[in-house]
N, C-alpha and C positions, 0 to 999 in steps of 0.2 A: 458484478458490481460496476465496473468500469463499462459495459455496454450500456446499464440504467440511466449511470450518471450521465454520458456520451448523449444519449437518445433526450437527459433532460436540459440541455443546451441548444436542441432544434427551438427554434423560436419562428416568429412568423418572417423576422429578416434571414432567418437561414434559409427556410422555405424559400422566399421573393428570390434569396441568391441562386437557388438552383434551378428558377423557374426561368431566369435572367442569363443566367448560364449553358441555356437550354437542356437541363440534366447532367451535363459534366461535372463532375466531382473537381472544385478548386482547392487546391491541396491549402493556398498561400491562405484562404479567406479561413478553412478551417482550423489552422496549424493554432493559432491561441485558443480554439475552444478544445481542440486536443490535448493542448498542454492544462488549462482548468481541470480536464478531465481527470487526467492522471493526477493530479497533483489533490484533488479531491479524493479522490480513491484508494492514493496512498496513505492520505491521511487516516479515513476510515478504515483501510487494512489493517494498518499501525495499531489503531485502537482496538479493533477486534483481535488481533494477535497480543496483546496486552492482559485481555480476558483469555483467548485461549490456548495461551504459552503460558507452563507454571512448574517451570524446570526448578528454577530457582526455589520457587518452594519444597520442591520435592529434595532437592539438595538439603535444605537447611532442615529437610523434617526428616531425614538421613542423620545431620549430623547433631540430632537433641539426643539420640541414641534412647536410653530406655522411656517409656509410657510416664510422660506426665503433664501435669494442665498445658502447657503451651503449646505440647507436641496436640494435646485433643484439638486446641484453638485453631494450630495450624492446618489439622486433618479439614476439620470443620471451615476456615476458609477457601482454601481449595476447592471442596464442596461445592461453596456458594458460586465463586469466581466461575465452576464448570456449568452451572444450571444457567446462571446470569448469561454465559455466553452461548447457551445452546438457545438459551428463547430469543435473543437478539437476533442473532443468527438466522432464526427460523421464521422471524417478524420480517427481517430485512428479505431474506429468497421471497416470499410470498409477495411482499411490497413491487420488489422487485419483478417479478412472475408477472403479474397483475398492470402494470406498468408498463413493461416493451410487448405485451401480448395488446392491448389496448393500443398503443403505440404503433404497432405494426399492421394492426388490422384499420387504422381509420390513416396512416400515411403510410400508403405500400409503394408508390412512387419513391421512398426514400429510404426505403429498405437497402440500396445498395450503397445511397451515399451514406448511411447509417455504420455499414460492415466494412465499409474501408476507413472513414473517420476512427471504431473501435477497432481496427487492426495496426491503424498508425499509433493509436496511443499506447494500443499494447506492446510493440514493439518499441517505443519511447522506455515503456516501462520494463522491458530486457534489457536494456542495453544501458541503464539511468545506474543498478548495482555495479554495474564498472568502473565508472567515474568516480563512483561515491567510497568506492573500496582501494581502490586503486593510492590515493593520497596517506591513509594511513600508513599503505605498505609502502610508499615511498621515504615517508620520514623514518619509518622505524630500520628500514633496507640502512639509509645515511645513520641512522644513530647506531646499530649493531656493527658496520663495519669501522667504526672508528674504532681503533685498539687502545687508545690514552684515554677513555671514560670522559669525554670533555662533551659529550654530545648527551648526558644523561636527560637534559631537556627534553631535546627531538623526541625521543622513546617516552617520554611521561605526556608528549601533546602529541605523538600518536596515539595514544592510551585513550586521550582526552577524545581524539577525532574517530576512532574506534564506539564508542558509548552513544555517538551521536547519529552515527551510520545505523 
């Protein structure tokens, strides 16, 4: 996903910059369409991981305990939620597939500024859950060691900064 998106921010000024540049890969000219990138691909992760994370369901159809309508309801949207994301899924790789294959066969000149652009984003995108995690367990580290219960906030807007990571 993030190589598709990556490949659909080449534009004909990206081209002029690499032809201007004589080939050299400019990290500084790329570094915003990197950050689009990931920041587009998160998003769509996010949402496909939405359709195909369904713990939660699977908990709550855990705790209805014996066979009855809700629990059918629930079996049955689970169901839908797993088909719904297997075709999206399988529209997107294709799209996809179709796309940097095309992509690579009519600009092969930029095949390499292509593989370093998607290897800066993807390393943006290892190192982005560290920051992101990092602030909850700071607040909740200062609200756990207070022994007087005076920091119950901290711990409740860690909770809060937890849900949003």
């Amino acid at each position: 996903m993030n190589y598709t998106i990556s490949a659909m921010f080449y534009s004909d000024s990206t081209m002029h910059q690499i032809y201007i540049n004589d080939g050299s890969f400019d990290f500084t000219y790329q570094l915003p369409q990197m950050f689009y990138s990931f920041l587009i691909s998160s998003v769509l992760g996010s949402v496909l991981n939405m359709l195909g994370l369904y713990e939660k369901n699977i908990a709550e159809f855990k705790k209805l305990g014996k066979p009855n309508k809700m629990k059918n309801k629930l079996l049955s949207n689970i169901k839908v939620k797993i088909v719904i994301f297997f075709i999206i899924d399988y529209i997107l790789m294709i799209f996809f597939w179709i796309y940097l294959g095309c992509f690579c066969a009519v600009y092969k000149n930029t095949q390499k500024h292509l593989l370093l652009d998607v290897s800066s984003s993807f390393g943006i995108s290892l190192a982005t859950p560290f920051f992101t995690i990092i602030f909850p367990c700071i607040f909740r580290f200062l609200a756990l060691k207070d022994k007087n219960g005076k920091r119950k906030l901290l711990f409740k807007f860690s909770k809060i900064l937890q849900n949003f990571v």
